[in-house]
N, C-alpha and C positions, 0 to 999 in steps of 0.2 A: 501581477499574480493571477489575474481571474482574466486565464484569457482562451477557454478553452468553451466546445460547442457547448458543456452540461451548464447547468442554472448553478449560479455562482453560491448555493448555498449546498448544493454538490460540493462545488471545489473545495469549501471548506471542511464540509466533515472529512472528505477522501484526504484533505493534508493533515487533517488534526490527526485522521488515522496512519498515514505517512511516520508522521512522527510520534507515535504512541510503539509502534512497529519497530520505528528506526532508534527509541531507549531516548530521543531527545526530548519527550514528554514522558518521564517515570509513572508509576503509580503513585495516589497521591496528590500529586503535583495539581494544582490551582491554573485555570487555562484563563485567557482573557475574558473579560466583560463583553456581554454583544453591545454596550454602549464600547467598551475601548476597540473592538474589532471593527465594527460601525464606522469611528474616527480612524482610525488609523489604515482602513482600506476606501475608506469614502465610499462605504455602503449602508444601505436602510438596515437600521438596528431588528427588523420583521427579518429578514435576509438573513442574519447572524444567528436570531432565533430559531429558525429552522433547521438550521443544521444543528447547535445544539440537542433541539427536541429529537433531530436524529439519532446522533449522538448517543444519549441517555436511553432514547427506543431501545439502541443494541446495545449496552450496557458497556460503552465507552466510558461514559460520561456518569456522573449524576452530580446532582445537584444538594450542595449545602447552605438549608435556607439563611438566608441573611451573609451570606458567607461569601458564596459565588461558585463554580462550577469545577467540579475537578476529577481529574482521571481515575476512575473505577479498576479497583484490586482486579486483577485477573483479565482486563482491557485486552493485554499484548497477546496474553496466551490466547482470547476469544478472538481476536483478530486472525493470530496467524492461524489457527484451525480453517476457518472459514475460507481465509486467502490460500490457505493451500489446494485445497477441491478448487476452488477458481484457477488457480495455476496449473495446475493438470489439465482443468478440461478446457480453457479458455487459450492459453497461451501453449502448452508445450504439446496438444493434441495436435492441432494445427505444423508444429516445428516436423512432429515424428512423421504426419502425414506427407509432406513434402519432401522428407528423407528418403521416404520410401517409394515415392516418383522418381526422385533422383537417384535412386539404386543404392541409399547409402548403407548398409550394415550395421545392425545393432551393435559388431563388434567394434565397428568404426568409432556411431556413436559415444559409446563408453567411454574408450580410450580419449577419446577426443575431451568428453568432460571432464574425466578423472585429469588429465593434464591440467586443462584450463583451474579445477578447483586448487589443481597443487601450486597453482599459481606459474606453472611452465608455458611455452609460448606452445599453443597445440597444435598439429600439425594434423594436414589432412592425408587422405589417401594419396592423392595427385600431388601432394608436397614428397611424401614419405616415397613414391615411384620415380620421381623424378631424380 
């Protein structure tokens, strides 16, 4: 699971938010113990903690004393706000710039997503010329 460059208490907020994102962690919902994450990744329960305390920093998380820790009303909606400004300028600034090296046409663009999202197989320009 923890096998990527960032400090493995990264990997876990970044999946816990994964699945807060992805409906597979509801609001509500009760996440493991940084003793049962600890065991069952065979990581220092300090390790587990931290991303927690992340966690709850951005109001993923909080904490129910004696209880144990669980996903915060309004998690998904605070996620995806945030992940959206990250996806524009992180991820799809970068796609449109390259587009536009490559001569591609906004109208191309479009067309091409609007397919892909209707779920049709989308075709490019040099598909559609051909």
């Amino acid at each position: 699971m923890f096998d990527g460059r960032d400090p493995i208490y990264l990997q876990i907020a970044d999946q816990i938010r994964r699945d807060v994102l992805a409906g597979s962690l509801p609001e509500g919902t009760q996440v493991m113990s940084t003793t049962q994450y600890a065991t069952t990744f065979r990581i220092n329960p300090a390790t587990a903690a931290k991303a927690f305390s992340l966690l709850v920093e951005d109001g993923v998380l909080f904490k129910q004393r004696g209880v144990g820790m669980f996903v915060a009303d309004g998690a998904a909606d605070r996620l995806r706000a945030g992940s959206r400004a990250d996806f524009f300028a992180d991820e799809l600034r970068p796609v449109l710039d390259r587009a536009a090296l490559l001569g591609i046409s906004a109208d191309e663009i479009q067309r091409y997503v609007a397919e892909a999202l209707a779920g049709d197989a989308p075709t490019t320009s040099q598909e559609a010329q051909s």
